[in-house]
C-alpha positions in Angstrom: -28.1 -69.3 7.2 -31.4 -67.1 7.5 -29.7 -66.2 11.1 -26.8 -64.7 9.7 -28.7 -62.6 6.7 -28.8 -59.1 8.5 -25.4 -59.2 8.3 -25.2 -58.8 4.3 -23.7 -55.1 4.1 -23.6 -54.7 0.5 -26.0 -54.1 -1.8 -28.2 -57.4 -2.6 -30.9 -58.4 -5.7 -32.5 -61.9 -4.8 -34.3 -63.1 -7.6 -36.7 -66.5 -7.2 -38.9 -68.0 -10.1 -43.0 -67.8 -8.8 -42.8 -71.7 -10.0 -39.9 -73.0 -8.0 -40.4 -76.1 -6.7 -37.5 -76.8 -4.7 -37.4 -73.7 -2.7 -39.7 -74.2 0.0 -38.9 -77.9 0.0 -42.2 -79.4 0.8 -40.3 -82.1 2.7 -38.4 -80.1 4.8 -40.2 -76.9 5.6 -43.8 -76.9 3.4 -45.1 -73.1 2.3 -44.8 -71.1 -0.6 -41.9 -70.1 -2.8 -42.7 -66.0 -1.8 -42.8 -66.4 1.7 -39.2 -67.6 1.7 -38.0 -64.8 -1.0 -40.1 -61.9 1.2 -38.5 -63.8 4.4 -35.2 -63.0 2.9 -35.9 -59.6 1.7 -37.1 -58.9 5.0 -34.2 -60.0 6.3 -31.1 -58.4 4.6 -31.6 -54.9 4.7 -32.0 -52.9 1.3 -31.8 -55.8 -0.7 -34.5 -56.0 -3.6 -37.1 -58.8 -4.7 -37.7 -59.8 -8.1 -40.2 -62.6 -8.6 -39.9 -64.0 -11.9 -43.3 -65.1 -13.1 -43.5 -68.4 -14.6 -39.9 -69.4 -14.0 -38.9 -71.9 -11.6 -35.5 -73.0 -9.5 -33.6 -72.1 -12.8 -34.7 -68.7 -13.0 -31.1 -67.8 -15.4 -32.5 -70.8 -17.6 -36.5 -70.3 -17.5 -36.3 -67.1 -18.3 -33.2 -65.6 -19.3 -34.3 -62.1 -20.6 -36.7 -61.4 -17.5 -33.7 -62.5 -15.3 -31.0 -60.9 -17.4 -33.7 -57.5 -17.5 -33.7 -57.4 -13.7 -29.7 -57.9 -12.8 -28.7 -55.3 -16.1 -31.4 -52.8 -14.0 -29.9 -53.5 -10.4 -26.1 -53.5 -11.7 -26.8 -50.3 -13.6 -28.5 -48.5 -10.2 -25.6 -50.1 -7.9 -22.4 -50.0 -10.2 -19.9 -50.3 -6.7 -21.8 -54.2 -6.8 -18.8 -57.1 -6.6 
């Protein structure tokens, strides 16, 4: 799907947990957990990063106030949001 991400016209919040261990799948593709979230920032114009320190795949479950935090902050700044 990374082909079709510039096409994402509203606005987007991409959180990832710094300890993910499924995304980059070391079987699959190998690097590190940042460079796919700053590949996908990069990618989708406007959208915003959080990375989540200390949480991993679960970031809603690791660390529900830091996660909770950071979508109460976006949704406040982009109310028109689905």
């Amino acid at each position: 799907v990374y082909d079709r991400l510039g096409d994402v016209v509203v606005p987007t919040l991409i959180v990832f947990g710094t300890n993910d261990a499924l995304i980059p799948n070391p079987i699959f593709n190998g690097g590190r957990t940042v460079d796919v979230a700053r590949r996908g920032h990069d990618a989708i114009p406007g959208s915003e990063l959080v990375m989540i320190p200390g949480a991993g795949h679960t970031v809603h479950h690791d660390a529900p106030e830091a996660f909770n935090a950071a979508l109460l902050d976006f949704l406040s700044r982009h109310p028109e949001s689905p």
